[in-house]
N, C-alpha and C positions, 0 to 999 in steps of 0.2 A: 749352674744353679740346679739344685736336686728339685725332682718333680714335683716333693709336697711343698717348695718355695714359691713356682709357677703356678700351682692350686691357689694356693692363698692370695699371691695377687692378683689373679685374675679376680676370685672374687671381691677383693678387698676393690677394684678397680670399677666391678660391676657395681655392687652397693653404692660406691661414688656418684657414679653416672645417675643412679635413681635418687638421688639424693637432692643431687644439683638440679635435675633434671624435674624434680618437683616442685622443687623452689621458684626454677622458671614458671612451669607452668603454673604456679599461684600468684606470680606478678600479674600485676595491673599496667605494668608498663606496656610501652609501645611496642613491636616487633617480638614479645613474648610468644609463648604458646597460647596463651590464654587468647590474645588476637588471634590470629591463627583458630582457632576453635571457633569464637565468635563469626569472624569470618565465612570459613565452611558452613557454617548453621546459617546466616543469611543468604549464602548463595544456594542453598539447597531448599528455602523457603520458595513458595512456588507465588505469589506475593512478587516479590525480588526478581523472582525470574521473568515474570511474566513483565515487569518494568522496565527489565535490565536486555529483552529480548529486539533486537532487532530486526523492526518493520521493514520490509519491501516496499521501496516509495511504489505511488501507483503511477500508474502508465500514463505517461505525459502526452504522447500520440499514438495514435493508429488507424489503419485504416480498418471499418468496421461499418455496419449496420446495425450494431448494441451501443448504446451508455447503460452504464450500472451508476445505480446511485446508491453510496454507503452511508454511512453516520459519518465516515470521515472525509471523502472524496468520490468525484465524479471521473468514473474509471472509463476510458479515458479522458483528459482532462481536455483534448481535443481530437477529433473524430473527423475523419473525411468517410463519406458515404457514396454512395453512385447515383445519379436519379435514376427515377421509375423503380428502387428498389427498397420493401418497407424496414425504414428505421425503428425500433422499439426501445421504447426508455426505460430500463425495469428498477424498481425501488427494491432494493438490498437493505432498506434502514425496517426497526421495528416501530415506527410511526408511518402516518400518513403523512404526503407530502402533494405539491402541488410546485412545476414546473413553467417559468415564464419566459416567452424568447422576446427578448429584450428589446430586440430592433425590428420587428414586422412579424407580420403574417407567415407561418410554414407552409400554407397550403391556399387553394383557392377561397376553402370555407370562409378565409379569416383567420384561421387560429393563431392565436396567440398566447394560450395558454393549454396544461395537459386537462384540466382539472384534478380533481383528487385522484394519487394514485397508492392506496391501499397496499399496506404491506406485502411484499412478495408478487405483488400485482407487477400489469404494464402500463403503457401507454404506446400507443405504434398510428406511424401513420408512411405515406409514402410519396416522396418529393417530387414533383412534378417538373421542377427548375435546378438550375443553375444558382445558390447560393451560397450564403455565408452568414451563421444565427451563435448569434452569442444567449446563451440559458441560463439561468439562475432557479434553486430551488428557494419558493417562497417562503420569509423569514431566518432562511439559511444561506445570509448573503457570500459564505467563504464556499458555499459548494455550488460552483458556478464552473461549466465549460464554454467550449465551442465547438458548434457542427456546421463542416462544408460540404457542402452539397457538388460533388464534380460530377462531369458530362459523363463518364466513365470511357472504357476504349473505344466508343464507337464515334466520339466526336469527329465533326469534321471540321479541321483548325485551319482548313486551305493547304497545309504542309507547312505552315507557319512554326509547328510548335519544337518539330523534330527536321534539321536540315537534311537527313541522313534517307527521308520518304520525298515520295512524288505526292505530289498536290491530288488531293482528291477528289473525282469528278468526271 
């Protein structure tokens, strides 16, 4: 085939391509280009993204001396602490909130609640005992944990706890 036959259809071949290729993309159908554009244009809406982005579940346990309280969850959702060492509840939400422990007193005082704890504020106190308090923030009954209060390492469990020690004494 002489060179000016291969000119001609390559282009006669390109013009094709744009041709059909426009047509697609003016369809309305399904799997067209035009989806495809739509497409791209919502995942690049930051709307979209911000909906379409995937949260970090919050931390279900840990051992600590902090709860964080968010607008969405109480990080951790359960907390082992040590006594004699002070615990602090700090509020992550942009309201005031107020913290109830559900089943007793935290401390000698009484307490049984933080009172108001002001945005970005705390509330702290420091366990004297051996427990276990289930919390609730008031009228936000989904953002509720639990804090255990253990002996930390210097309990003496008689050797009960670890067969592997000598009894203590």
């Amino acid at each position: 085939m002489p060179l000016r036959m291969l000119r001609r259809l390559s282009i006669m071949t390109g013009a094709l391509a744009l041709v059909v290729g426009g047509a697609a993309c003016s369809s309305d159908e399904p799997g067209t280009a035009t989806d495809a554009t739509a497409d791209l244009a919502r995942e690049q809406d930051p709307r979209v993204q911000a909906e379409n982005e995937v949260q970090p579940e919050p931390e279900a346990f840990a051992f600590t001396q902090e709860v964080r309280i968010t607008d969405t969850a109480v990080v951790p959702a359960t907390g082992v602490a040590i006594v004699g060492n002070e615990v602090v509840f700090r509020n992550e939400t942009t309201a005031p909130l107020t913290i109830d422990f559900l089943n007793g007193p935290i401390d000698e005082t009484d307490t049984r609640t933080t009172g108001e704890i002001a945005p970005g504020g705390e509330f702290r106190f420091t366990p004297a005992r051996v427990y276990s308090h289930t919390f609730a923030v008031v009228g936000r009954p989904e953002l509720r944990g639990q804090l255990q209060v253990d002996p930390g390492e210097d309990f003496d469990d008689g050797g009960a706890g670890d067969p592997g020690t000598e009894p203590a004494g």
